[in-house]
CHARMM-style PDB file with segment names, atoms N, HN, CA, C and O in Angstrom:
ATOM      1  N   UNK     1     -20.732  11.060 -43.890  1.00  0.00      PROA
ATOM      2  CA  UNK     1     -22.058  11.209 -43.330  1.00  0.00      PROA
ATOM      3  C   UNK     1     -22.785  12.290 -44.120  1.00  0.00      PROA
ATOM      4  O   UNK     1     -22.139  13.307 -44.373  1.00  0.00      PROA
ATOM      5  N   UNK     2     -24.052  12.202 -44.546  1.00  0.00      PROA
ATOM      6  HN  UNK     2     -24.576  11.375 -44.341  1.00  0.00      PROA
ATOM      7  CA  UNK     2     -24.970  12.731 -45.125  1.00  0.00      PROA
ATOM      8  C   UNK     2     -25.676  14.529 -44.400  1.00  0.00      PROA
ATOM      9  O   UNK     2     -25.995  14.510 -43.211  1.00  0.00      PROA
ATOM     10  N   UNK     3     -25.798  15.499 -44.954  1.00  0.00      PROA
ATOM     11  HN  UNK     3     -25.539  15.514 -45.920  1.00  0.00      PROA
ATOM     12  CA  UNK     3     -26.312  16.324 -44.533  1.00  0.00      PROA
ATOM     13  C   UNK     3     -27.888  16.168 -44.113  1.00  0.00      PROA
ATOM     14  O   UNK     3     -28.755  15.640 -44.810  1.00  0.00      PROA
ATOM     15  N   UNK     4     -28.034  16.661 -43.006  1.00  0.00      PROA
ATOM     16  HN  UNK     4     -27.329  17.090 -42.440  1.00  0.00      PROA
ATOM     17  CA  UNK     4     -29.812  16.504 -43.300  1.00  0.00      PROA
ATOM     18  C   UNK     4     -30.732  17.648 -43.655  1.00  0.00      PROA
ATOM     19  O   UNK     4     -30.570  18.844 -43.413  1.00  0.00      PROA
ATOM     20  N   UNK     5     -31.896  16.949 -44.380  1.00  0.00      PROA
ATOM     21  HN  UNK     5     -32.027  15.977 -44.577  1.00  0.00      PROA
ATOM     22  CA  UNK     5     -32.843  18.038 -45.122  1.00  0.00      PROA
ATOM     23  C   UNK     5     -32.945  18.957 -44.257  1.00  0.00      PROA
ATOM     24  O   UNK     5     -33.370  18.750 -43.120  1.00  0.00      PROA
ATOM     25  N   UNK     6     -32.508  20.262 -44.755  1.00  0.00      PROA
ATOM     26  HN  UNK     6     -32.162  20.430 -45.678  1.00  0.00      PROA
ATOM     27  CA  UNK     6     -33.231  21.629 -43.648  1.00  0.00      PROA
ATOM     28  C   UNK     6     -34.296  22.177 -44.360  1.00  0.00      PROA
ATOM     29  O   UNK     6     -34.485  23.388 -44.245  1.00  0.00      PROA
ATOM     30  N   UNK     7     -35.142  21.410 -45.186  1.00  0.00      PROA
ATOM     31  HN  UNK     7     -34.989  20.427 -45.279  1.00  0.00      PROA
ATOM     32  CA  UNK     7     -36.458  22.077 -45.955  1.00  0.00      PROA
ATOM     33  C   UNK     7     -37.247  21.049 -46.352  1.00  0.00      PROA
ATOM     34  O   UNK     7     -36.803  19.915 -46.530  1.00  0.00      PROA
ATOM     35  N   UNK     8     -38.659  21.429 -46.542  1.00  0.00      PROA
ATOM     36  HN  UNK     8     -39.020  22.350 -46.397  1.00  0.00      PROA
ATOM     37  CA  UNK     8     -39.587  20.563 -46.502  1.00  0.00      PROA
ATOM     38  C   UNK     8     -39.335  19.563 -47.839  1.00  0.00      PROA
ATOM     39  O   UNK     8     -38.743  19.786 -48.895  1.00  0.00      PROA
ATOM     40  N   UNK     9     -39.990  18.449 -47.377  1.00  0.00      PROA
ATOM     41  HN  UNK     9     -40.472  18.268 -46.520  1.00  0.00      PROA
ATOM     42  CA  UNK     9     -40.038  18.003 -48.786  1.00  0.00      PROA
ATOM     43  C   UNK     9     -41.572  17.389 -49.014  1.00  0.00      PROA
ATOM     44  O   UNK     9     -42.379  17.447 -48.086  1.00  0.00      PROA
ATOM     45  N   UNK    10     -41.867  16.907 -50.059  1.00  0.00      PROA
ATOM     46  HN  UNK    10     -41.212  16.861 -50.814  1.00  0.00      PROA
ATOM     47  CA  UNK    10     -42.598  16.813 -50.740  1.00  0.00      PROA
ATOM     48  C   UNK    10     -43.607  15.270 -49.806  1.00  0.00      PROA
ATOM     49  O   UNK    10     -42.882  14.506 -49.168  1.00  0.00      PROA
ATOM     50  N   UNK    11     -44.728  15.047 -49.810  1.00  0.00      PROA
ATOM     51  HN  UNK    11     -45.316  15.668 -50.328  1.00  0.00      PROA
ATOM     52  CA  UNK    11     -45.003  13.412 -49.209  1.00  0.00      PROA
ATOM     53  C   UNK    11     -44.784  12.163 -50.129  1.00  0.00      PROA
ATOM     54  O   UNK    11     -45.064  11.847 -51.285  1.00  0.00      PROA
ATOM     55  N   UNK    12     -44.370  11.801 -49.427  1.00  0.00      PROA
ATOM     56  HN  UNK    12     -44.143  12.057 -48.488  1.00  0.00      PROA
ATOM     57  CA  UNK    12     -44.101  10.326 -50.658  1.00  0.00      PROA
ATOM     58  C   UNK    12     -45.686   9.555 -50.580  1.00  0.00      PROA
ATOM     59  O   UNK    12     -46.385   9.323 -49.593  1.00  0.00      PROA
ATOM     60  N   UNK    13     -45.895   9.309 -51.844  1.00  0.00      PROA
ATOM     61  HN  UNK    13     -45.328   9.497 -52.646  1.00  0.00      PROA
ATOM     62  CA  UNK    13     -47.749   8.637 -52.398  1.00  0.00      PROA
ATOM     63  C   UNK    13     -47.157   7.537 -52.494  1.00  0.00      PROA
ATOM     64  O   UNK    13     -46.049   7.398 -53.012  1.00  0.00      PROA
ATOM     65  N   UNK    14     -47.955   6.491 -51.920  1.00  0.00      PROA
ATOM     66  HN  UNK    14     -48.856   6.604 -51.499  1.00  0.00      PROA
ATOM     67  CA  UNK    14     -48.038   4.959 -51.923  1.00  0.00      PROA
ATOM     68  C   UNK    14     -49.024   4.548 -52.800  1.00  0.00      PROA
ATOM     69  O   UNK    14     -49.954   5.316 -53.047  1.00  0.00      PROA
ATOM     70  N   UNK    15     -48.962   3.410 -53.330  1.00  0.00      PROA
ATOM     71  HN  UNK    15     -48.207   2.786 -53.130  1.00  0.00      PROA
ATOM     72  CA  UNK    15     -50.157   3.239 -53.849  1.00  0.00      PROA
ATOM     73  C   UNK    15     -51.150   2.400 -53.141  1.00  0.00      PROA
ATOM     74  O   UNK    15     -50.739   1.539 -52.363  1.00  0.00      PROA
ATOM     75  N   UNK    16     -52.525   2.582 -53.353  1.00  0.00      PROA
ATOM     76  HN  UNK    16     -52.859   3.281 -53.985  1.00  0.00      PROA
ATOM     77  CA  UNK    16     -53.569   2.100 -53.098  1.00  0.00      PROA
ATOM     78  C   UNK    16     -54.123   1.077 -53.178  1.00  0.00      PROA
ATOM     79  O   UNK    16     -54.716   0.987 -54.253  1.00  0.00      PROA
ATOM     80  N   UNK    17     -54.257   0.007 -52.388  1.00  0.00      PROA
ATOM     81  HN  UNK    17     -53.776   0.080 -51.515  1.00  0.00      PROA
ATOM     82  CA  UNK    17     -53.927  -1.585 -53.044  1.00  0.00      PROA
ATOM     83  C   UNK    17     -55.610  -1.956 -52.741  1.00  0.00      PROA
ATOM     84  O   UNK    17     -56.132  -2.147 -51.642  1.00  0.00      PROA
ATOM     85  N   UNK    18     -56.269  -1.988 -54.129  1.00  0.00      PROA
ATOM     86  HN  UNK    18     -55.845  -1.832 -55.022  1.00  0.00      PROA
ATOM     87  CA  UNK    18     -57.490  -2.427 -53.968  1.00  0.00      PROA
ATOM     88  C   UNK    18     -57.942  -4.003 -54.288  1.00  0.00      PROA
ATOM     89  O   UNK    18     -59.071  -4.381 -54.600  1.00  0.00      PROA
ATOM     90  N   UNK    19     -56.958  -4.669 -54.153  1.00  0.00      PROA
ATOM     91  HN  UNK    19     -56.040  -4.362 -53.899  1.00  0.00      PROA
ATOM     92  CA  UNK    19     -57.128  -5.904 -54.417  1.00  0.00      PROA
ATOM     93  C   UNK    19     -58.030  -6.593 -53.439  1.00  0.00      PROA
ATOM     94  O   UNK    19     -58.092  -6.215 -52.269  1.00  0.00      PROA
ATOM     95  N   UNK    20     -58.842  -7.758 -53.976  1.00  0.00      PROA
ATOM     96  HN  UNK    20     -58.792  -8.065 -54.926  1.00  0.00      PROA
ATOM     97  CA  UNK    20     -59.565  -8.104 -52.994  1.00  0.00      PROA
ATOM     98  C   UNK    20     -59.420  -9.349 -52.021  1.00  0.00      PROA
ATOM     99  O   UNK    20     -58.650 -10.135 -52.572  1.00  0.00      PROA
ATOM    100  N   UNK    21     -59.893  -9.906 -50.660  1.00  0.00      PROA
ATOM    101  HN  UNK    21     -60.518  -9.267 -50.213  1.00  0.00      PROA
ATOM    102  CA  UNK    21     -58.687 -10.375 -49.789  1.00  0.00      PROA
ATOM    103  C   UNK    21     -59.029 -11.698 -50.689  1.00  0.00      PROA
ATOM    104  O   UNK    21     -59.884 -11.618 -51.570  1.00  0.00      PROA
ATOM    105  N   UNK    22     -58.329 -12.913 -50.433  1.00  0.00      PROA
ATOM    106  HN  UNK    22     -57.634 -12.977 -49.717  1.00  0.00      PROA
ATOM    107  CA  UNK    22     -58.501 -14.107 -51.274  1.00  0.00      PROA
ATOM    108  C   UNK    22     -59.512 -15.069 -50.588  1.00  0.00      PROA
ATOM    109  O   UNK    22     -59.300 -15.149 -49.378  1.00  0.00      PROA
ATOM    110  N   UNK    23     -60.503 -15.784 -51.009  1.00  0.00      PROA
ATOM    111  HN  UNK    23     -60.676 -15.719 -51.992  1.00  0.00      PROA
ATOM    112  CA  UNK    23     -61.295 -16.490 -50.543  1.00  0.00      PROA
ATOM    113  C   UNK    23     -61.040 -18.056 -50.050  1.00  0.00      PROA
ATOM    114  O   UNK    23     -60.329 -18.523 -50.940  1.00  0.00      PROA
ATOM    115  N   UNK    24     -61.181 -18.668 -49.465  1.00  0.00      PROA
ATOM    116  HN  UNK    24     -61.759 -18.288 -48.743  1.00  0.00      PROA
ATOM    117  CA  UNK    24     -60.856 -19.900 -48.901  1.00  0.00      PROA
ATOM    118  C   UNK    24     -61.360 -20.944 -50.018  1.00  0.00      PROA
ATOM    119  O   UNK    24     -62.517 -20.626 -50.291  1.00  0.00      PROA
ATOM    120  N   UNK    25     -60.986 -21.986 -50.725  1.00  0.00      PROA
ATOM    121  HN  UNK    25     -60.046 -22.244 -50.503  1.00  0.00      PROA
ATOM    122  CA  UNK    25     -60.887 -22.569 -51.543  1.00  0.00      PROA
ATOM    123  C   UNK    25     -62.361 -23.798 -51.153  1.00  0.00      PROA
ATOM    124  O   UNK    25     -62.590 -24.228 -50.022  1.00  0.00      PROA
ATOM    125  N   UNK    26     -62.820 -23.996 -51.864  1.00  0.00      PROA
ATOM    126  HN  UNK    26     -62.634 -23.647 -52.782  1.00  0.00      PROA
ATOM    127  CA  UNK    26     -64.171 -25.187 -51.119  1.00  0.00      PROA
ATOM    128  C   UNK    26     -63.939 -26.510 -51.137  1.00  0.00      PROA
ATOM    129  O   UNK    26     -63.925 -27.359 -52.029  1.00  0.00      PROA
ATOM    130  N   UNK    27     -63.703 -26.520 -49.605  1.00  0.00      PROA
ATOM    131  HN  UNK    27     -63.715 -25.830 -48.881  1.00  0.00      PROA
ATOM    132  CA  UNK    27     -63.331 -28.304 -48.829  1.00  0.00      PROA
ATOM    133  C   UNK    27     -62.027 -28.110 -48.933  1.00  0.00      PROA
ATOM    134  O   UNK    27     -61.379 -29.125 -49.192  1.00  0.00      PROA
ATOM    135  N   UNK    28     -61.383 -27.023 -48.800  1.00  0.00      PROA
ATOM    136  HN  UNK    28     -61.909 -26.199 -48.590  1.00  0.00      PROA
ATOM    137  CA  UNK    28     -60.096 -27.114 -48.086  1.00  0.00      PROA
ATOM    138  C   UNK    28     -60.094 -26.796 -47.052  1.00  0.00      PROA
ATOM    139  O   UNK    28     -60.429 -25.652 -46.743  1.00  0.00      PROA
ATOM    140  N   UNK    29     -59.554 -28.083 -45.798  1.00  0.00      PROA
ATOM    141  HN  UNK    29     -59.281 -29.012 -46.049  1.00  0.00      PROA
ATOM    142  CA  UNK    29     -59.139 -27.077 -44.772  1.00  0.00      PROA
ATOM    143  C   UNK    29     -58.043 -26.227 -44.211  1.00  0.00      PROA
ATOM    144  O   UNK    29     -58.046 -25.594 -43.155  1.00  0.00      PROA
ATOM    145  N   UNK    30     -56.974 -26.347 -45.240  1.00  0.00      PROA
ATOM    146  HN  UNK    30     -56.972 -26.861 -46.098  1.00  0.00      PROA
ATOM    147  CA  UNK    30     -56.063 -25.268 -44.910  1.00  0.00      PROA
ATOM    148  C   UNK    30     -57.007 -23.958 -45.197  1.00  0.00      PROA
ATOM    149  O   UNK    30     -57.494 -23.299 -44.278  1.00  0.00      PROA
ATOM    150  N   UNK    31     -57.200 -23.667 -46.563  1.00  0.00      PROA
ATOM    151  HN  UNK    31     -56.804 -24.203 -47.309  1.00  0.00      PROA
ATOM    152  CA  UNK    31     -57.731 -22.410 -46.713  1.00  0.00      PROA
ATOM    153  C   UNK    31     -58.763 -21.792 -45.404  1.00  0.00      PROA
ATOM    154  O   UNK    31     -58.632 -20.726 -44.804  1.00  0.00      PROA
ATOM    155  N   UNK    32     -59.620 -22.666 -45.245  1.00  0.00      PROA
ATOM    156  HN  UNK    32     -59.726 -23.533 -45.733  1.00  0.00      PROA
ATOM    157  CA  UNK    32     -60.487 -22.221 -43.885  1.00  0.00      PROA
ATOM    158  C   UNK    32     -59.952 -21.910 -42.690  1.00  0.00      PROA
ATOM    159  O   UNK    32     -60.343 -20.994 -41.966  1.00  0.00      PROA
ATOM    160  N   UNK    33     -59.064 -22.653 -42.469  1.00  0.00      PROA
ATOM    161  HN  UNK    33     -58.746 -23.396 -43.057  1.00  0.00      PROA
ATOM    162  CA  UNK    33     -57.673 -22.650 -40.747  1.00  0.00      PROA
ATOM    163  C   UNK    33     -57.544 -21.169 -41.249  1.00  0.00      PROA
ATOM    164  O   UNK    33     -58.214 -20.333 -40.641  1.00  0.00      PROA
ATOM    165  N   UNK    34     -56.634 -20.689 -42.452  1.00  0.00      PROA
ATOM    166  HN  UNK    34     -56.091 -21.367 -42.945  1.00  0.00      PROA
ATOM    167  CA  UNK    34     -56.327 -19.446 -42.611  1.00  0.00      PROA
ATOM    168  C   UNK    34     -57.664 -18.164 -42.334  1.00  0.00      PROA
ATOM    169  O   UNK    34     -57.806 -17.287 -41.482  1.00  0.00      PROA
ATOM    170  N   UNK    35     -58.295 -18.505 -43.258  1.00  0.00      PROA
ATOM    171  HN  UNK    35     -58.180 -19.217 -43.950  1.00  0.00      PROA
ATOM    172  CA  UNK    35     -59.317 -17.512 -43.282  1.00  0.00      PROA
ATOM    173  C   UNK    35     -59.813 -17.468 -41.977  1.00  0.00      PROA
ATOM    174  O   UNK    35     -60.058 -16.316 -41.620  1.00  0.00      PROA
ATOM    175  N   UNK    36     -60.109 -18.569 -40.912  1.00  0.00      PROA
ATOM    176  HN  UNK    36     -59.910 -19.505 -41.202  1.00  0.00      PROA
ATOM    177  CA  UNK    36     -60.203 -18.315 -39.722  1.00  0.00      PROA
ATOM    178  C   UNK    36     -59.295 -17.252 -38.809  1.00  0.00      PROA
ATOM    179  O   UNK    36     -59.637 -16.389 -38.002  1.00  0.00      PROA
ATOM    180  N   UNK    37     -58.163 -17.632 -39.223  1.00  0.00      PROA
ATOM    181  HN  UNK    37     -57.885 -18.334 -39.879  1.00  0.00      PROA
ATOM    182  CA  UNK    37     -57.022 -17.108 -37.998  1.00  0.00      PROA
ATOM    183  C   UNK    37     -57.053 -15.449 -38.809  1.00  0.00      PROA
ATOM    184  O   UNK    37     -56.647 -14.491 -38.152  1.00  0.00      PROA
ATOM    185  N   UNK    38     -57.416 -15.299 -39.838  1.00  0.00      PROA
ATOM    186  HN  UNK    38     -57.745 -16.078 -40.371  1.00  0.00      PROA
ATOM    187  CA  UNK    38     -57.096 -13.836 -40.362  1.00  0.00      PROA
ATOM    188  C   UNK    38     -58.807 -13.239 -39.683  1.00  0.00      PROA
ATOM    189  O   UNK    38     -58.933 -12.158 -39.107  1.00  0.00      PROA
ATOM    190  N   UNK    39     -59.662 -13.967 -39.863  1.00  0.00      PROA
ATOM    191  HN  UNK    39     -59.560 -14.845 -40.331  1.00  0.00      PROA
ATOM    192  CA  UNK    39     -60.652 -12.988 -39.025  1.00  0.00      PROA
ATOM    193  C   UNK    39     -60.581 -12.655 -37.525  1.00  0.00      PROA
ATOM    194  O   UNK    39     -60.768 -11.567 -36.981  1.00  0.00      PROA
ATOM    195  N   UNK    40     -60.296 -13.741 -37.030  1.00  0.00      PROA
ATOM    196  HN  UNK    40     -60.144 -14.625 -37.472  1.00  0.00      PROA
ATOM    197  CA  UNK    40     -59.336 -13.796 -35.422  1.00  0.00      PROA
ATOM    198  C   UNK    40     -58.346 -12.613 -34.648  1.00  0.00      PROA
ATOM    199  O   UNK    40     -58.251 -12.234 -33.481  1.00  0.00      PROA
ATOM    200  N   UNK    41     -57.525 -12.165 -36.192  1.00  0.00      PROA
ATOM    201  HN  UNK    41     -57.602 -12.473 -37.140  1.00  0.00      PROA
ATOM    202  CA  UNK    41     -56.408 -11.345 -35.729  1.00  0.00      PROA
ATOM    203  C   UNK    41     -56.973 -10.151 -36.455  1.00  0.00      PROA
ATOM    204  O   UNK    41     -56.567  -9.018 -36.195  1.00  0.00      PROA
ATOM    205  N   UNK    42     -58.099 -10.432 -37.555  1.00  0.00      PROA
ATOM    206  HN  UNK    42     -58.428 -11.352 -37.766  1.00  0.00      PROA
ATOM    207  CA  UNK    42     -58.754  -8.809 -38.096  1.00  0.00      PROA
ATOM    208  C   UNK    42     -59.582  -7.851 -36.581  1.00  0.00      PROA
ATOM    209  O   UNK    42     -59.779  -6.650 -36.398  1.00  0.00      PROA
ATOM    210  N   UNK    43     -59.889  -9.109 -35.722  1.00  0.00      PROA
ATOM    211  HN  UNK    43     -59.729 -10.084 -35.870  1.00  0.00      PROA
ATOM    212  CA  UNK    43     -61.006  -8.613 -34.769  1.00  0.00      PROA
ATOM    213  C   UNK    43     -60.392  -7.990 -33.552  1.00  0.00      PROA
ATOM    214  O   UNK    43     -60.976  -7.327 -32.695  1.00  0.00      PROA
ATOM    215  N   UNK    44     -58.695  -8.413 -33.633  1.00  0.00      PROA
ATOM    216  HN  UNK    44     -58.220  -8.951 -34.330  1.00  0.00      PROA
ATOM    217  CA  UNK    44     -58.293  -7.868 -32.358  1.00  0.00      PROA
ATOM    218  C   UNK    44     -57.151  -6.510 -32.724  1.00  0.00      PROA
ATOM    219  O   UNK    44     -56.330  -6.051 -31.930  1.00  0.00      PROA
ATOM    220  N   UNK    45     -57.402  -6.022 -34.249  1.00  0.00      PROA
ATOM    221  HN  UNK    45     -58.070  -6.395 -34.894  1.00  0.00      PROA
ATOM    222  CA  UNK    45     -56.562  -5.389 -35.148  1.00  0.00      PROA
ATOM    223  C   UNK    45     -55.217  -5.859 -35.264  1.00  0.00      PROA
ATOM    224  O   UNK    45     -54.486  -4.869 -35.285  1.00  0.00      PROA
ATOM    225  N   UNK    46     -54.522  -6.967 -35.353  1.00  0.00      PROA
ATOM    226  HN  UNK    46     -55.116  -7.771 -35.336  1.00  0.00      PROA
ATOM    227  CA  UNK    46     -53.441  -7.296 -35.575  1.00  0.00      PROA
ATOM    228  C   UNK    46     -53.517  -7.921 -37.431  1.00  0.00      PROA
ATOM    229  O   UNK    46     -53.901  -8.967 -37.953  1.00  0.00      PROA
ATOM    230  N   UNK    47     -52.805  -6.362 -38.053  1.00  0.00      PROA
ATOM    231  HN  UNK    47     -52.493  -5.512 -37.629  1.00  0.00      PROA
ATOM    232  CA  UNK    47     -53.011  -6.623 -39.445  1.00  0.00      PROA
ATOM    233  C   UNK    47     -51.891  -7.066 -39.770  1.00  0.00      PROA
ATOM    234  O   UNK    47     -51.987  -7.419 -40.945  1.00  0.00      PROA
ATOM    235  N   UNK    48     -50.473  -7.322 -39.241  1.00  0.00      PROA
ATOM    236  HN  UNK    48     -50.395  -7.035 -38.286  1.00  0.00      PROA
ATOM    237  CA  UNK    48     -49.682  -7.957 -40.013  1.00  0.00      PROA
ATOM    238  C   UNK    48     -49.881  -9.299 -40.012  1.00  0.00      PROA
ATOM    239  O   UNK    48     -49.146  -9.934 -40.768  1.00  0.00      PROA
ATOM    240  N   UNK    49     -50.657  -9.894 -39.383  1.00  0.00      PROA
ATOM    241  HN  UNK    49     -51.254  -9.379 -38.768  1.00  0.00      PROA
ATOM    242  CA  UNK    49     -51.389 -11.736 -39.452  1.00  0.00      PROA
ATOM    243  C   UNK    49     -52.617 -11.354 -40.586  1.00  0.00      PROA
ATOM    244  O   UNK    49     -52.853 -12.402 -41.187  1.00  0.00      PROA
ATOM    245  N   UNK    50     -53.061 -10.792 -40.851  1.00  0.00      PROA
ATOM    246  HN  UNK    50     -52.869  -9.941 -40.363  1.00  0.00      PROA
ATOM    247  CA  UNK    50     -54.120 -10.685 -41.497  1.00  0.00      PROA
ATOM    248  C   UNK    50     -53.329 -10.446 -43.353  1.00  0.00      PROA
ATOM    249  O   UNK    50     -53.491 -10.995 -44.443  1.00  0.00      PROA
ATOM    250  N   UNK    51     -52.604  -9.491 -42.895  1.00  0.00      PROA
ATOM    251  HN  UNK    51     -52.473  -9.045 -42.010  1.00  0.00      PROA
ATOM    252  CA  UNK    51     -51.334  -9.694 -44.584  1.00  0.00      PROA
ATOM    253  C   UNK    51     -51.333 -11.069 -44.401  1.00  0.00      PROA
ATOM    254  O   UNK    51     -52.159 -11.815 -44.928  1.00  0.00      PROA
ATOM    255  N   UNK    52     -50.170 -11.538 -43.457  1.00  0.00      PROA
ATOM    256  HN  UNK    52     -49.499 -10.933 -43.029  1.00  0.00      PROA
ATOM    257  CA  UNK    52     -49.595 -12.804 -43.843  1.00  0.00      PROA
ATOM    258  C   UNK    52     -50.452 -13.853 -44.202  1.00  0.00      PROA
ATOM    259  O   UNK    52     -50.001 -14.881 -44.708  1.00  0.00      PROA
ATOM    260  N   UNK    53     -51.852 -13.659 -43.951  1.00  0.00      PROA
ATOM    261  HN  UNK    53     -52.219 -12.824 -43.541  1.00  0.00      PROA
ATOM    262  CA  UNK    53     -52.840 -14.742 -44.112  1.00  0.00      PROA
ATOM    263  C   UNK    53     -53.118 -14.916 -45.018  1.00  0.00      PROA
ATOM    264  O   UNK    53     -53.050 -16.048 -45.497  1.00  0.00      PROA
ATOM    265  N   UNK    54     -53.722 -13.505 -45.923  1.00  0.00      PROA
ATOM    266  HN  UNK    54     -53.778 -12.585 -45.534  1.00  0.00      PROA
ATOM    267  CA  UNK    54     -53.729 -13.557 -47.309  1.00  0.00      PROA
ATOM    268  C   UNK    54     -52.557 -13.517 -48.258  1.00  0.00      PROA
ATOM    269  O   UNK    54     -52.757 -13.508 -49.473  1.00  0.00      PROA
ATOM    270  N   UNK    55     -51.614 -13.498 -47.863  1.00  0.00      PROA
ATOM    271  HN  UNK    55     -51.452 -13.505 -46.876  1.00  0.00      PROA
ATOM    272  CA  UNK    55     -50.283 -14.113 -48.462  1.00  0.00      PROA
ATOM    273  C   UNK    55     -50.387 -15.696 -48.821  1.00  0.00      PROA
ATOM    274  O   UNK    55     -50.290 -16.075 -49.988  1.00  0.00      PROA
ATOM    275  N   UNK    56     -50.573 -16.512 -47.836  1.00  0.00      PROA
ATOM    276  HN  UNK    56     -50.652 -16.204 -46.888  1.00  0.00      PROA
ATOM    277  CA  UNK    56     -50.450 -17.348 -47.662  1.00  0.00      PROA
ATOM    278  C   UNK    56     -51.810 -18.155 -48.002  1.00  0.00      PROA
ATOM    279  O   UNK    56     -51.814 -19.372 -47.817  1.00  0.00      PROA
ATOM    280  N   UNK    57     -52.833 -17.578 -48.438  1.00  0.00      PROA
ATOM    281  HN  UNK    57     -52.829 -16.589 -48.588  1.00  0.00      PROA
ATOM    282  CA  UNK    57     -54.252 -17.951 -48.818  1.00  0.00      PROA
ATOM    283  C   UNK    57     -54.021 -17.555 -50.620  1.00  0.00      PROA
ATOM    284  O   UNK    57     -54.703 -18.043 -51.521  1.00  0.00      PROA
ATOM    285  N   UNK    58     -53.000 -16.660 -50.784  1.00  0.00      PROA
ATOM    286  HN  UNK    58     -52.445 -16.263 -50.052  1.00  0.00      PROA
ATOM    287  CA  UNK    58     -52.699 -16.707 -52.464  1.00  0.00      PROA
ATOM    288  C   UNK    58     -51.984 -17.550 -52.715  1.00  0.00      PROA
ATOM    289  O   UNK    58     -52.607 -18.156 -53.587  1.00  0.00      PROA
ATOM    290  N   UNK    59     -50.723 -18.251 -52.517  1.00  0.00      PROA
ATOM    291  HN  UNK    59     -50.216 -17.759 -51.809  1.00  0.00      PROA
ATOM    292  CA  UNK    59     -49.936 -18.942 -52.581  1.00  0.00      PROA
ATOM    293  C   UNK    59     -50.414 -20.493 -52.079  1.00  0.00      PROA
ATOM    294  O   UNK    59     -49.542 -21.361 -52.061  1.00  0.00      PROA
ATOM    295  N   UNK    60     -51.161 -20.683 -51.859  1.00  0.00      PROA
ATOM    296  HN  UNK    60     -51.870 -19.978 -51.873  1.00  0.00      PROA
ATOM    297  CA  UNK    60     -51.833 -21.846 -51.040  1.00  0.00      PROA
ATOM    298  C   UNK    60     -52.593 -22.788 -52.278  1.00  0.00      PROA
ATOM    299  O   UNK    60     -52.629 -24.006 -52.447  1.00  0.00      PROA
ATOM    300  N   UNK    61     -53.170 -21.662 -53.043  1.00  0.00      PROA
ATOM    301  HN  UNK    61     -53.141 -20.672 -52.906  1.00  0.00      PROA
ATOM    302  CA  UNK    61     -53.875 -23.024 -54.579  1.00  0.00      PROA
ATOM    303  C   UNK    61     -52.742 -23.418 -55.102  1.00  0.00      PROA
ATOM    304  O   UNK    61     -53.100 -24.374 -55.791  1.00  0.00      PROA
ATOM    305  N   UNK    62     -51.703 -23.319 -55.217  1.00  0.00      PROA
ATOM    306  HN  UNK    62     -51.413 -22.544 -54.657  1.00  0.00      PROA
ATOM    307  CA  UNK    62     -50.370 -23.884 -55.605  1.00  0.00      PROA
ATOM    308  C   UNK    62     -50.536 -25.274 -55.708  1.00  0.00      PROA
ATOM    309  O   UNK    62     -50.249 -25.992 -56.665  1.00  0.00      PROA
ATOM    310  N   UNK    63     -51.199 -25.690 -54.250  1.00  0.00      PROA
ATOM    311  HN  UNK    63     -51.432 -25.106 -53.472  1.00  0.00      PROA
ATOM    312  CA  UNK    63     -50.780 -26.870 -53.941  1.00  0.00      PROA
ATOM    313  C   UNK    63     -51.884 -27.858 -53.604  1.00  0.00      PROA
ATOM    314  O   UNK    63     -51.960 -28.892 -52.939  1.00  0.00      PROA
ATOM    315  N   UNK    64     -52.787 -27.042 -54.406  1.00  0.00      PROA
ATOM    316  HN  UNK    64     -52.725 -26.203 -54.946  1.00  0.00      PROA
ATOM    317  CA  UNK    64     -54.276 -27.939 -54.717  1.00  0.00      PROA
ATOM    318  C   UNK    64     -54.260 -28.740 -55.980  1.00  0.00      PROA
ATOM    319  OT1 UNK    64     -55.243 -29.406 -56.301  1.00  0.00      PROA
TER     320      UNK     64
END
């Protein structure tokens, strides 16, 4: 078993993800279902649907 830190340490820096969210593709309606349900869950702050949306709104022209 590991000792634990008895002194400060330093903050760990994340980086800053300025990417921009992905746009719904024109006359798809998957892309729109998504972009719907991510403004849906942006409005009630549930951001891990709002990741997964644009996850799934990048990976989605795949199959256009």
């Amino acid at each position: 078993m590991s000792e634990p830190t008895r002194y400060s340490t330093q903050p760990i820096e994340l980086p800053l993800n300025l990417d921009r969210e992905p746009d719904p593709v024109e006359a798809c309606a998957g892309c729109f279902e998504l972009a719907a349900v991510r403004d849906r869950a942006r409005a009630v702050g549930d951001w891990t649907t709002v990741s997964d949306c644009n996850v799934y709104m990048r990976r989605h022209p795949e199959g256009h």
